[in-house]
C-alpha positions in Angstrom: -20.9 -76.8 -132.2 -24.0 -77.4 -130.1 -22.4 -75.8 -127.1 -21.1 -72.8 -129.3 -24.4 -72.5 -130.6 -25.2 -72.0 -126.5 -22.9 -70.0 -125.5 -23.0 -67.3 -128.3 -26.2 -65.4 -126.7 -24.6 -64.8 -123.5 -21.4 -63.5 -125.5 -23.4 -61.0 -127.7 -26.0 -60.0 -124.7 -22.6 -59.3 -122.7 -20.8 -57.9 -125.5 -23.8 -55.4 -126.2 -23.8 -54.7 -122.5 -20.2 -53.7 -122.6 -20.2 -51.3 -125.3 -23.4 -49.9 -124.0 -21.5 -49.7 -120.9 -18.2 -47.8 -122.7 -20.5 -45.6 -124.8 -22.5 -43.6 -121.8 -19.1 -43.7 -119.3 -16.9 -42.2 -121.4 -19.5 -40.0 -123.6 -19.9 -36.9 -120.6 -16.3 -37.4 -119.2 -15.0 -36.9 -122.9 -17.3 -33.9 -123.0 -16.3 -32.7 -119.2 -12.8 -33.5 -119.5 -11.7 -30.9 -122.4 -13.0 -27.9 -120.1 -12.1 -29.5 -116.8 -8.7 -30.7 -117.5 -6.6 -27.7 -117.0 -8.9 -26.2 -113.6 -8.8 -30.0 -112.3 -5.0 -30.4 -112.8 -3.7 -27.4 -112.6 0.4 -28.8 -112.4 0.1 -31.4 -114.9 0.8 -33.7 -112.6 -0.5 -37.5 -112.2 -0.7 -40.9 -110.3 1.4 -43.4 -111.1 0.8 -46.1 -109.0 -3.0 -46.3 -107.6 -4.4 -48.7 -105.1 -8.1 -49.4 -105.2 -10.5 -51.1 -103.0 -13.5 -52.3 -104.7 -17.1 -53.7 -103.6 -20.0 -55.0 -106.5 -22.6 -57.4 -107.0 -21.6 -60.9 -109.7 -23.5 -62.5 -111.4 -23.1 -65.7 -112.7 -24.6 -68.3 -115.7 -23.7 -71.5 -116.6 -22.8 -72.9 -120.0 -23.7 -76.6 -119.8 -22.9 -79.1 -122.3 -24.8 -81.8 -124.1 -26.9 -83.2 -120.6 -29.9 -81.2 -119.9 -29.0 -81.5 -115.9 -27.0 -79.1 -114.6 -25.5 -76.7 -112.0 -26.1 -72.8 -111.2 -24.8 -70.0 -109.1 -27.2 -67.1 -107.1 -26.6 -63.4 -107.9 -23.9 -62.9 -105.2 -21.1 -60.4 -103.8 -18.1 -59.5 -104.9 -15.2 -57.0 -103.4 -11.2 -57.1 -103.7 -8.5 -54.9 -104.0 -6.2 -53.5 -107.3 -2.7 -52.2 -108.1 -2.7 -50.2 -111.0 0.7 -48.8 -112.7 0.5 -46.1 -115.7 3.3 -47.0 -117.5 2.2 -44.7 -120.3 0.4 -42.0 -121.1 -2.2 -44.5 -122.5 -1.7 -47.7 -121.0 -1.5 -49.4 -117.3 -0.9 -52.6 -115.6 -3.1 -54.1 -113.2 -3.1 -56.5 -110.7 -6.2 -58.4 -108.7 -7.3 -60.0 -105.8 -10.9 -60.7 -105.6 -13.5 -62.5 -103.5 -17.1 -63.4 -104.3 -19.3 -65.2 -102.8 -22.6 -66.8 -104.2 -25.1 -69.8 -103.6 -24.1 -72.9 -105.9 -26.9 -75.0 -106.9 -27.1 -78.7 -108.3 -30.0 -80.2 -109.1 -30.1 -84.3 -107.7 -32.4 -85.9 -109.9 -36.3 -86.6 -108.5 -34.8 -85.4 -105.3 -34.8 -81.3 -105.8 -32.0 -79.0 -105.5 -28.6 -79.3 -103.4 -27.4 -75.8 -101.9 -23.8 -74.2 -100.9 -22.3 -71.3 -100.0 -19.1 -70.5 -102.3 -16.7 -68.2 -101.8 -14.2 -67.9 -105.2 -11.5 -66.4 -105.4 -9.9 -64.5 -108.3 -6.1 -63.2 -108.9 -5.5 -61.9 -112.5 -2.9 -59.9 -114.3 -5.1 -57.3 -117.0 -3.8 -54.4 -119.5 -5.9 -51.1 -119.4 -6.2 -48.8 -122.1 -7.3 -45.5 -121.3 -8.9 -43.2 -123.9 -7.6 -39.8 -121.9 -4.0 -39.1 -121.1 -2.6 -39.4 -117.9 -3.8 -35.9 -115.5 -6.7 -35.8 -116.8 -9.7 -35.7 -114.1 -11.8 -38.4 -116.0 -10.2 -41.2 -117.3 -12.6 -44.2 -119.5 -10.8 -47.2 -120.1 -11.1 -50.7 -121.6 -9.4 -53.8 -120.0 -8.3 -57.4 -120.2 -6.9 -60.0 -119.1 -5.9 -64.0 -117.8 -6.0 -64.8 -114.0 -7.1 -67.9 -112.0 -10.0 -68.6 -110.0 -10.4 -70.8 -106.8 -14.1 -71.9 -106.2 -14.6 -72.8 -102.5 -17.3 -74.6 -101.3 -18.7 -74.3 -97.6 -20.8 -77.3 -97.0 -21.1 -81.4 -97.7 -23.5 -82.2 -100.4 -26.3 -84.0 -98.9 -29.8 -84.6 -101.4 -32.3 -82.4 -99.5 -35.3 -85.2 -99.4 -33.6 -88.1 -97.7 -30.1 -88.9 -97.8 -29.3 -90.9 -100.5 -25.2 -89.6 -101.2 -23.5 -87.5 -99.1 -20.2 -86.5 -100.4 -17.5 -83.7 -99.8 -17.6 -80.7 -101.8 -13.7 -80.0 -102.8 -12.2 -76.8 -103.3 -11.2 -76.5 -107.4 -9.3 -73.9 -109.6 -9.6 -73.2 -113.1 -8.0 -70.5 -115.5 -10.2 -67.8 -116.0 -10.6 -64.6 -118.6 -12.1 -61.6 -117.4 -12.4 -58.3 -119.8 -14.5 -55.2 -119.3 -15.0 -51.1 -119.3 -14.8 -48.3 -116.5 -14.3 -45.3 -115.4 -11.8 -43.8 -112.9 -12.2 -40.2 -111.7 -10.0 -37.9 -109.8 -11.6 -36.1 -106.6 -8.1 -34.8 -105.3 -4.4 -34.7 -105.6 -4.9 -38.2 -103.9 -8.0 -39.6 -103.7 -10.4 -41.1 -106.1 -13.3 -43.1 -107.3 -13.8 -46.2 -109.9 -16.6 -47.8 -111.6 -16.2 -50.8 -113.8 -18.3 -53.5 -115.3 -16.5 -56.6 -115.6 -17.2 -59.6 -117.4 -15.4 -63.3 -116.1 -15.3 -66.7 -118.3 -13.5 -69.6 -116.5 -13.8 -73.6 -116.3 -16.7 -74.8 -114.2 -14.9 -76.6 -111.3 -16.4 -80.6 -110.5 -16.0 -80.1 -106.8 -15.0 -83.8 -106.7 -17.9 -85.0 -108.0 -18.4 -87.2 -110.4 -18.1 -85.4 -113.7 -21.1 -87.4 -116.2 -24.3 -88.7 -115.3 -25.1 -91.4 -113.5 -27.9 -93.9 -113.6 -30.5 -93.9 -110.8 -32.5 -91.7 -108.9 -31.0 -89.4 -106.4 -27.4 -89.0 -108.0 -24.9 -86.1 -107.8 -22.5 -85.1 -110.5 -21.5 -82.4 -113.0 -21.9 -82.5 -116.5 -18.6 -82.8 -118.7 -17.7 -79.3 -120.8 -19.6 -76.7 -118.4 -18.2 -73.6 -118.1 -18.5 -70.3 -115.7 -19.0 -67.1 -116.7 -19.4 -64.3 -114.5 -20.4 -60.5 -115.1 -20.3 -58.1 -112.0 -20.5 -54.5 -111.4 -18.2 -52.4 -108.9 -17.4 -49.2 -107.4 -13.8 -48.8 -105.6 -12.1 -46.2 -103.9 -8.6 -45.2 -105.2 -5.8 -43.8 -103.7 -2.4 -42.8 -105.1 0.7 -44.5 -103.4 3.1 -42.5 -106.0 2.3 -39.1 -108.0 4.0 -37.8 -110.4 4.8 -33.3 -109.8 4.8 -31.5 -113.2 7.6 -28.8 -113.4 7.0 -25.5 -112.4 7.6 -23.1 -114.8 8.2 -19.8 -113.3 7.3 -16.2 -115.3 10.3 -14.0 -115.8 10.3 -10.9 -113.1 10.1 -7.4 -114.1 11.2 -4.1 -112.5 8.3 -1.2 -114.2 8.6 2.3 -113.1 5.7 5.0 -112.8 7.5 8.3 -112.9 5.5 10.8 -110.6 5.4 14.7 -110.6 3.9 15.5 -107.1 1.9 18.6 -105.9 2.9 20.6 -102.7 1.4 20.8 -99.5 0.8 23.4 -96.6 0.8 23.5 -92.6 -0.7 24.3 -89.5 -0.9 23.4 -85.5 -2.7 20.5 -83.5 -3.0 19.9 -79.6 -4.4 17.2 -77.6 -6.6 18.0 -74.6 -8.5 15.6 -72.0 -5.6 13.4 -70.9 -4.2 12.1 -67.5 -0.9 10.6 -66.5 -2.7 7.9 -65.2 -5.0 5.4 -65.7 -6.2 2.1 -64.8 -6.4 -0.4 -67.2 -9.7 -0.8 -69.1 -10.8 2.8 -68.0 -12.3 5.0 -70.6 -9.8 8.0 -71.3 -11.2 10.2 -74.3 -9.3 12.7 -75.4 -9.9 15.5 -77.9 -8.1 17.1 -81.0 -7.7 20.9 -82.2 -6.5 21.6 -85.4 -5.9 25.4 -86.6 -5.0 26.6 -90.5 -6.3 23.1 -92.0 -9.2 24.7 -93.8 -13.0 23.8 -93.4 -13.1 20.0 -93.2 -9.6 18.7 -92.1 -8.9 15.0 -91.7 -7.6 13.3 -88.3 -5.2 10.4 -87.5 -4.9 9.4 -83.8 -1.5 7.2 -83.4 -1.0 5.0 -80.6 2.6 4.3 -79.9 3.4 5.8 -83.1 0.9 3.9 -84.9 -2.3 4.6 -86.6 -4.7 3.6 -83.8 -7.9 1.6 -85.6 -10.9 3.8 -86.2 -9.4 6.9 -84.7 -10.6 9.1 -87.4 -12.0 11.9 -85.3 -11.7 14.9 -83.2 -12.2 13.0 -80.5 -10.8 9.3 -79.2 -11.4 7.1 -76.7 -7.4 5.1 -76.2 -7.3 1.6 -75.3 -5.9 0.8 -72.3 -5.7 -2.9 -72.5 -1.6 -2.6 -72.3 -0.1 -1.5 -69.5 3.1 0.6 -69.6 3.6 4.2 -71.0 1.6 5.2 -74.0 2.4 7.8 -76.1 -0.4 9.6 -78.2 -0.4 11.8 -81.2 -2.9 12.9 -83.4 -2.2 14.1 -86.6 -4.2 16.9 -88.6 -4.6 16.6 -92.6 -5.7 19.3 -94.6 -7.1 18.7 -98.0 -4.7 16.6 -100.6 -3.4 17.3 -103.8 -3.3 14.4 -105.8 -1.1 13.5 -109.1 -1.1 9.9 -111.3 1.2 8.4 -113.6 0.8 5.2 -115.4 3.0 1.9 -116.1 3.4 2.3 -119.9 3.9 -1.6 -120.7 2.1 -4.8 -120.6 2.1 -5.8 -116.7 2.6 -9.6 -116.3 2.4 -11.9 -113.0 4.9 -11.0 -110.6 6.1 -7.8 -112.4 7.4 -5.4 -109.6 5.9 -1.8 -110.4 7.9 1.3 -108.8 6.5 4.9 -108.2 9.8 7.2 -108.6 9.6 10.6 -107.2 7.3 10.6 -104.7 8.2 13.0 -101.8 8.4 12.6 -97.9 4.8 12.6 -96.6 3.2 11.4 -100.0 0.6 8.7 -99.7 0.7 6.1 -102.7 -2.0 4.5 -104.2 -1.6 2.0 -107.0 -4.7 1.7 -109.2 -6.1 -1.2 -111.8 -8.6 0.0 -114.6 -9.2 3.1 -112.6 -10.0 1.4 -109.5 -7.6 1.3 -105.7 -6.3 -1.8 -105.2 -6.8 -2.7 -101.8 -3.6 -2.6 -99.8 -1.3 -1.4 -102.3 0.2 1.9 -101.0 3.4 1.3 -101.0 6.2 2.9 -103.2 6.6 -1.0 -104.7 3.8 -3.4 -105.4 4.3 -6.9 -107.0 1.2 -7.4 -109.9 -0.5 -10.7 -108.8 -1.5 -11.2 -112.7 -1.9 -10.1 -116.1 -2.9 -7.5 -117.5 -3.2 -5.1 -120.4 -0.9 -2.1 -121.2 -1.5 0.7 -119.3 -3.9 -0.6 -116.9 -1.8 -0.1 -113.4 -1.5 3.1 -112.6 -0.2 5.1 -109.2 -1.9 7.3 -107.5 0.5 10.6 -105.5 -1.8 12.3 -102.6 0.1 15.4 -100.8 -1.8 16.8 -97.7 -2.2 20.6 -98.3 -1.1 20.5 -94.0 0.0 17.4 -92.1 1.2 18.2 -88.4 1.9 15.8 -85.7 0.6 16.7 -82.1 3.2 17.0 -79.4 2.9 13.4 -77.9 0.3 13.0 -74.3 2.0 10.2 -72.7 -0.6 8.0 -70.7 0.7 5.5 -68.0 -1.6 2.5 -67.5 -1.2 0.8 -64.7 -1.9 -3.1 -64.8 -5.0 -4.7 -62.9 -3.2 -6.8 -59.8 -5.4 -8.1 -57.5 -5.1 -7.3 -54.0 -2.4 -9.1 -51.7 -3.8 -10.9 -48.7 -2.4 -12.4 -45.4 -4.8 -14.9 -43.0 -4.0 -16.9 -40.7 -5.6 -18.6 -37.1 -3.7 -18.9 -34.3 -4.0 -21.3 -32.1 -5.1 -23.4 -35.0 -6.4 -26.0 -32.4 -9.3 -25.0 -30.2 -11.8 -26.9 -27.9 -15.4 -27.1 -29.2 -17.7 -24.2 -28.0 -14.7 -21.6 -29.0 -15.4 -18.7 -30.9 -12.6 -17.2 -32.9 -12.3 -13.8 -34.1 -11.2 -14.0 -37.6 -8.9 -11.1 -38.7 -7.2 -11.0 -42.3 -4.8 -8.2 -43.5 -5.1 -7.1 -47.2 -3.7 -4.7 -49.1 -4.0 -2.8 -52.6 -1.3 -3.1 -55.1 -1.4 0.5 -56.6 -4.4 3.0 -56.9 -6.1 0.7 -59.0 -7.7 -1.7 -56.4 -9.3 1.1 -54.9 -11.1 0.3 -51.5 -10.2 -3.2 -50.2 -12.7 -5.6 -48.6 -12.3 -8.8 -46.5 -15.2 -11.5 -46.2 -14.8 -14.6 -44.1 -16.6 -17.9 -45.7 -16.5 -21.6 -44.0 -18.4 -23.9 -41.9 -19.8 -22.2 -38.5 -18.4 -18.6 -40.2 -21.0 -15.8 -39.3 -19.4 -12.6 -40.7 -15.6 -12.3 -38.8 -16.4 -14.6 -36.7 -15.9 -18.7 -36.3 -18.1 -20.3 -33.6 -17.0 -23.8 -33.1 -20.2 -25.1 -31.8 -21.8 -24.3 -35.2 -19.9 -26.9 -36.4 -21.7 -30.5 -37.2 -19.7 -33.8 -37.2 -19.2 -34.3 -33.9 -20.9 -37.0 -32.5 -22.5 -35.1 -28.9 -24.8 -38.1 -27.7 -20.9 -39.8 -27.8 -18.5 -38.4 -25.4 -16.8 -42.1 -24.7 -14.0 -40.7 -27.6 -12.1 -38.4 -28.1 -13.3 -36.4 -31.4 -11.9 -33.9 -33.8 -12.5 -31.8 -36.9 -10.7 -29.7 -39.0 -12.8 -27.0 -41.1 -11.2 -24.7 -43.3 -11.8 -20.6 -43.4 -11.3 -18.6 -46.1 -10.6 -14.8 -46.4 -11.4 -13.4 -49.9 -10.3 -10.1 -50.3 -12.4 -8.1 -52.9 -11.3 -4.7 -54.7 -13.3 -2.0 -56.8 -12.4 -3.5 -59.8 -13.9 -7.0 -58.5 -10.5 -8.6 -58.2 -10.2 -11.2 -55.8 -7.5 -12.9 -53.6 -8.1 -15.5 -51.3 -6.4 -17.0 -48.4 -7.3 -19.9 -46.1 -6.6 -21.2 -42.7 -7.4 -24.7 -41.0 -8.8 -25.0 -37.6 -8.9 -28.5 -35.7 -11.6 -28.2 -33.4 -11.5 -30.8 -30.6 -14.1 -32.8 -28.5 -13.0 -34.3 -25.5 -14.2 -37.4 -23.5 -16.1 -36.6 -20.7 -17.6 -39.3 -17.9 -21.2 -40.6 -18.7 -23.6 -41.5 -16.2 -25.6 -44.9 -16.4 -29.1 -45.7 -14.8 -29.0 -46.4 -10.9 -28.8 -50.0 -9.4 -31.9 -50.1 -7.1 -32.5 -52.4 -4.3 -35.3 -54.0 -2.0 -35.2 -52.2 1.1 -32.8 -53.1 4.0 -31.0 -54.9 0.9 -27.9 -55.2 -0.4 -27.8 -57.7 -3.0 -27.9 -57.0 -7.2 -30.7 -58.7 -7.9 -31.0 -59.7 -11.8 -31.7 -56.6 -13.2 -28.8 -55.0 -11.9 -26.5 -57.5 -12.8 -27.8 -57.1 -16.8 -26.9 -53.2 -16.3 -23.7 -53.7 -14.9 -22.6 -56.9 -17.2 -24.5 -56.2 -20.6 -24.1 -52.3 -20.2 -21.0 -51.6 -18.1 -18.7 -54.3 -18.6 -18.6 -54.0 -22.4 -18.0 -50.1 -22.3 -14.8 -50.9 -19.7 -13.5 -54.0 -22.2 -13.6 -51.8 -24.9 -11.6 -48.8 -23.2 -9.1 -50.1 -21.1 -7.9 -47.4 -19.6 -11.3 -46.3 -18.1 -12.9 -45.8 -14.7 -16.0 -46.7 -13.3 -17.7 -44.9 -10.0 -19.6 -46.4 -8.1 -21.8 -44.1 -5.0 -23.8 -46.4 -2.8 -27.4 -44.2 -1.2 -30.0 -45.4 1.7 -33.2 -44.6 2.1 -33.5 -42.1 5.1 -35.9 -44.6 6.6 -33.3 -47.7 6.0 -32.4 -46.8 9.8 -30.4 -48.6 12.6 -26.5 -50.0 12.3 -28.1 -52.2 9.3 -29.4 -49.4 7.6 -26.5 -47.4 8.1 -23.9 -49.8 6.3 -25.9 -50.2 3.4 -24.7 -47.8 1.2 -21.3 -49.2 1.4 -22.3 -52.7 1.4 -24.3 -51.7 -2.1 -21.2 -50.7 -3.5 -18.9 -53.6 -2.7 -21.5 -55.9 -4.3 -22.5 -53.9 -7.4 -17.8 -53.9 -7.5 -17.8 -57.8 -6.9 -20.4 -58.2 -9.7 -18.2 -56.7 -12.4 -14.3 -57.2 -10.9 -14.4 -61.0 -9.4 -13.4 -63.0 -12.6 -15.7 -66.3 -11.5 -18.8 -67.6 -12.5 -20.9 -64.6 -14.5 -18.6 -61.8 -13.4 -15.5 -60.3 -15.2 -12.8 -59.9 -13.9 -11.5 -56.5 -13.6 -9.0 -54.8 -12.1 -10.2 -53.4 -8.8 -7.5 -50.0 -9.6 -10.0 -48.9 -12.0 -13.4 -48.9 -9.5 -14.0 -45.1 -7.6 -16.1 -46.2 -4.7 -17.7 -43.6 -2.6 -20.6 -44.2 0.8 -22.8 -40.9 0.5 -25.4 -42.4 2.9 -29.2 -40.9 2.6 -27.4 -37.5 0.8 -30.0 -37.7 -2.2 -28.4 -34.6 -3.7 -27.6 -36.1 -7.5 -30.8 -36.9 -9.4 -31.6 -40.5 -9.4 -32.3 -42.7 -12.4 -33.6 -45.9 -11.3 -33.3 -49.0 -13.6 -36.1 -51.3 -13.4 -36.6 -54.1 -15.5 -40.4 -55.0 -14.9 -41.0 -58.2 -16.5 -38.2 -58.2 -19.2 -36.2 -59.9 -16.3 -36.7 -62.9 -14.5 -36.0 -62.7 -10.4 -35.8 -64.9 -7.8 -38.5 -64.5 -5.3 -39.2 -61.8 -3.5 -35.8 -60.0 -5.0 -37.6 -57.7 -7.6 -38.2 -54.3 -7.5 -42.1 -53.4 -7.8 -42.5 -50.0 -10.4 -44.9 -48.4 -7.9 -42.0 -48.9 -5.2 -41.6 -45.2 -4.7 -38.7 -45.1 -2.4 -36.6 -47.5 -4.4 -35.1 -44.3 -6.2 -33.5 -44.1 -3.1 -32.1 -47.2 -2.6 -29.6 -47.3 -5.2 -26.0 -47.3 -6.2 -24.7 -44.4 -9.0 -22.8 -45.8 -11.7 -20.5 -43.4 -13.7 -18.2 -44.4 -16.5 -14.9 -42.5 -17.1 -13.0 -42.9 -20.5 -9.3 -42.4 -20.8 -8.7 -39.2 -21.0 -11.7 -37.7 -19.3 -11.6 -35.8 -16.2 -14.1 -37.3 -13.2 -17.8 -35.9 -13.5 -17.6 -32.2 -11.5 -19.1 -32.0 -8.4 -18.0 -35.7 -7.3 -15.8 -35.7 -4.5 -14.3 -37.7 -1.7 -14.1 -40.7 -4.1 -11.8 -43.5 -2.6 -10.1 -46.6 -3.8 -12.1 -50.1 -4.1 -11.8 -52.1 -1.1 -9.8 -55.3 -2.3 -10.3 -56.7 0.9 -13.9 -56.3 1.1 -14.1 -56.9 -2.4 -12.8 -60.3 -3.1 -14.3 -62.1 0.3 -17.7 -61.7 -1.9 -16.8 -64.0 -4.7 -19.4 -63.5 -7.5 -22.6 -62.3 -5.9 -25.3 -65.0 -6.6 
């Protein structure tokens, strides 16, 4: 009795907040539903089987039993899903699965308060009991029902201020009773919402622990007789897996005749002036009307292809020419109208066909509600869209006093083509420096394109012509390879309308090797040996250029100095040559070997006709005593050998002649000049 005695404020607190709850949901949908029902279902028709996803706040309280100790859970979460089925017009069946979570507390004795996340879960089976029938847009309802509930603990228990027990927390189930109020509205055909308030009373689970007090300081348990109970609020979002289609009921179709006695009407004569045979499309051709014997203010009708042309209502009338083809145009001239009306003499439901009956070729029709055109209805037969009284429809007979027809202007429009062009380059592979004429051939499809224009756009294009050297990419400070670009032209040929066509045309422009000269090998006077400096030209310049190109040539022209005189100074300049050769061909010590097929070799004696380019070194290289050549030295220019490399490919530097073959013989006897 004691614990009834506790639990019955909870019960009557809940119990008030549940009626509370039914009175102000179903109090305005009551009131909305009687006007709203018809416009909001419109078929009859209803759900029948509704799925709903839910999400609310729970809160739960504890009802403990006769020890003052005991657990609670935090205000928590709650969300789930629901099948519903209306298996009357009153009634459902419902299904649950829910999952809350809240903050279990147990107080440990002297110690303070033990805390774990719970997660329970809830599956019940309820009855709902709506208080509107099935289709209507608002539905209140009551519900109840058994189910079982799974409380799940997430943590060990261990007493906060020192670790006296630390024991498992075990997941429990108990039975459970939840009951409750709610509303569930329609939005669409499909879709709609749910709100509820739901009230839960279950067992309170023991978690494992021990389930009565225990003696001592620092003790977990759970009273004996507690029980859960749980109130949450939701809001879900339904949707209809089945609906159920009301019958159509279709109106029965009437035939209703109007039975017209039509004026008579008149004639005259119209002519068109102001047209051409031809015309381009999307020029302006206006052409004019003349009407004779329609009286002072006749009315105009231009047809286009037999058709009234939109807003050609005047004398005059400017045709589209969007179409291209042959266009026939009429006008026709309307003098004023004699007009007649007879009415439908019965009630006129939905879908009643109404009939005018003796109007004449050349009548215009125009039925008529209350008095009033209705718009697009003049035809002989117009279908009534809905009620109305008797004798509201009407049909109105109009009879042009004159109505002629022009003799037909027939217009050809000719389509808008762009101009055909034809562009090509030829030869379509041309040496650098070339300048090509450029020269495309375009022509107009029909009169339309009028006057025909040809530009020329690309890379090194200056009006019709293409200059190759105005073309970048070509490396100029690197003539050891052979290079090569293509660049594309295009030729746009432009109308008078502003059509276009364009055509294009590659060109490979080509960059051939060509020999490069290196610095000059000088030497002391009355000298023929490469001192150090010429040896790092030769190996650290030359030699790499020739391994890297093996088909390439190296020249070699010994000089003297004009005062390098006597049968000494006279054999220098070949004596220059075969050393600077043996530096780079004898394959021993510092020097590669090369083959001597690919060395030019050439005595020009004191002829100091090619510009000289002395390399000196200074103090960047080391020489052996007395074997340097001093900067102010200002006949060393003279003493020198020419070095020229040749790629593959390349033809020999211009102006060069009487070159000879290396001298194997005097070649090799030098070894590897020290």
């Amino acid at each position: 009795m004691k614990r009834l005695s506790q639990i019955k404020p909870l019960i009557r607190r809940t119990a008030l907040l549940v009626t509370a709850g039914a009175i102000a949901v179903a109090g305005p949908a009551f009131a909305q539903n009687a006007a709203q029902q018809n416009a909001a279902q419109p078929e009859n028709g209803y759900p029948t089987f509704i799925l709903t996803g839910f999400l609310g706040g729970q809160w739960f309280q504890l009802y403990q039993g006769d020890n003052a100790r005991t657990h609670t859970f935090d205000k928590g979460i709650i969300w789930g899903e629901r099948f519903t089925e209306d298996v009357h017009k009153y009634w459902g069946l419902e299904e649950s699965l829910a999952l809350g979570y809240n903050r279990l507390n147990i107080p440990v004795a002297g110690l303070g308060t033990f805390r774990s996340d719970t997660i329970n879960t809830q599956l019940t089976v309820n009855v709902i009991a709506y208080l509107t029938p099935r289709g209507s847009r608002f539905r209140p309802f009551l519900t109840f029902g058994p189910g079982y509930m799974w409380y799940s603990p997430r943590n060990t228990a261990t007493v906060p201020a020192g670790v006296i027990q630390t024991v498992p927390l075990q997941r429990k189930g108990e039975p459970m009773f939840n009951y409750g109020i709610g509303l569930r509205q329609a939005l669409t055909k499909r879709f709609g919402v749910t709100y509820e308030v739901r009230g839960i009373h279950s067992g309170s689970p023991k978690f494992g622990l021990p389930a009565g007090p225990v003696a001592g300081p620092g003790t977990l348990y759970l009273p004996l007789g507690d029980a859960e109970n749980a109130i949450y609020f939701s809001a879900g979002l339904n949707y209809a897996l089945l609906y159920h289609e009301a019958p159509i009921v279709r109106p029965v179709i009437r035939d209703l005749n109007a039975n017209l006695s039509a004026p008579a009407g008149g004639g005259g004569t119209a002519s068109i002036t102001g047209g051409r045979p031809t015309v381009c499309r999307g020029d302006d051709l206006r052409l004019t009307a003349t009407g004779n014997g329609f009286g002072p203010s006749p009315t105009y009708q231009w047809l286009v292809n037999g058709q009234p042309a939109p807003g050609g209502t005047g004398t005059s009338f400017s045709l589209p020419t969007t179409n291209p083809g042959n266009v026939p145009v009429t006008v026709r001239v309307t003098g004023a109208t004699a007009t007649a009306t007879a009415p439908i003499s019965e009630p006129v439901n939905a879908g009643d066909r109404l009939h005018a009956i003796g109007a004449p070729a050349g009548a215009s029709l125009q039925w008529m509600l209350n008095g009033q055109p209705v718009s697009g209805a003049t035809s002989d037969v117009y279908t009534a869209p809905g009620a109305a009284t008797a004798n509201a429809y009407s049909v109105q007979i109009s009879v042009p006093a004159a109505a002629v027809t022009s003799s037909a202007v027939t217009v050809n429009v000719l389509p808008l083509q762009p101009p055909t062009i034809q562009f090509a380059i030829s030869p379509n592979t041309v040496p650098y420096g070339t300048r090509i004429p450029l020269a495309a051939t375009a022509r107009a499809v029909n009169e339309c394109n009028g006057n025909v224009t040809v530009t020329y756009s690309g890379e090194g294009v200056t009006g019709t012509t293409l200059d190759t050297s105005a073309v970048s990419g070509l490396d100029m400070t690197n003539r050891l390879r052979p290079q090569s670009k293509t660049v594309t032209v295009t030729a746009t040929a432009r109308d008078a309308k502003g059509q276009t066509a364009t055509a294009t045309a590659p060109v490979t422009i080509t960059l051939v090797t060509e020999a490069t000269r290196l610095d000059d090998v000088v030497f002391q006077s009355m000298n023929s040996r490469v001192n150090n400096c010429g040896k790092r030209l030769l190996l650290e310049t030359l030699t790499p250029m020739l391994r890297n190109d093996p088909g390439a040539t190296v020249i070699l022209i010994g000089h003297h100095d004009e005062r390098e005189t006597g049968a000494r100074g006279a054999r220098l300049d070949m004596e220059r040559v075969n050393n600077a050769a043996a530096v780079i061909s004898a394959g021993k010590g510092i020097c590669p070997s090369l083959d001597l097929s690919r060395i030019k070799v050439k005595a020009a004696g004191t002829d100091q006709a090619a510009q000289t380019r002395p390399a000196l070194c200074g103090t960047s290289v080391t020489e052996r005593s007395g074997a340097g050549v001093r900067a102010n030295d200002d006949r060393a220019q003279f003493r020198r050998v020419e070095v020229w490399f040749v790629p593959s490919g390349a033809a020999m530097p211009p102006g060069i002649t009487g070159l000879n073959d290396a001298s194997s013989a005097d070649i090799t006897k030098l070894g590897c000049p020290r």
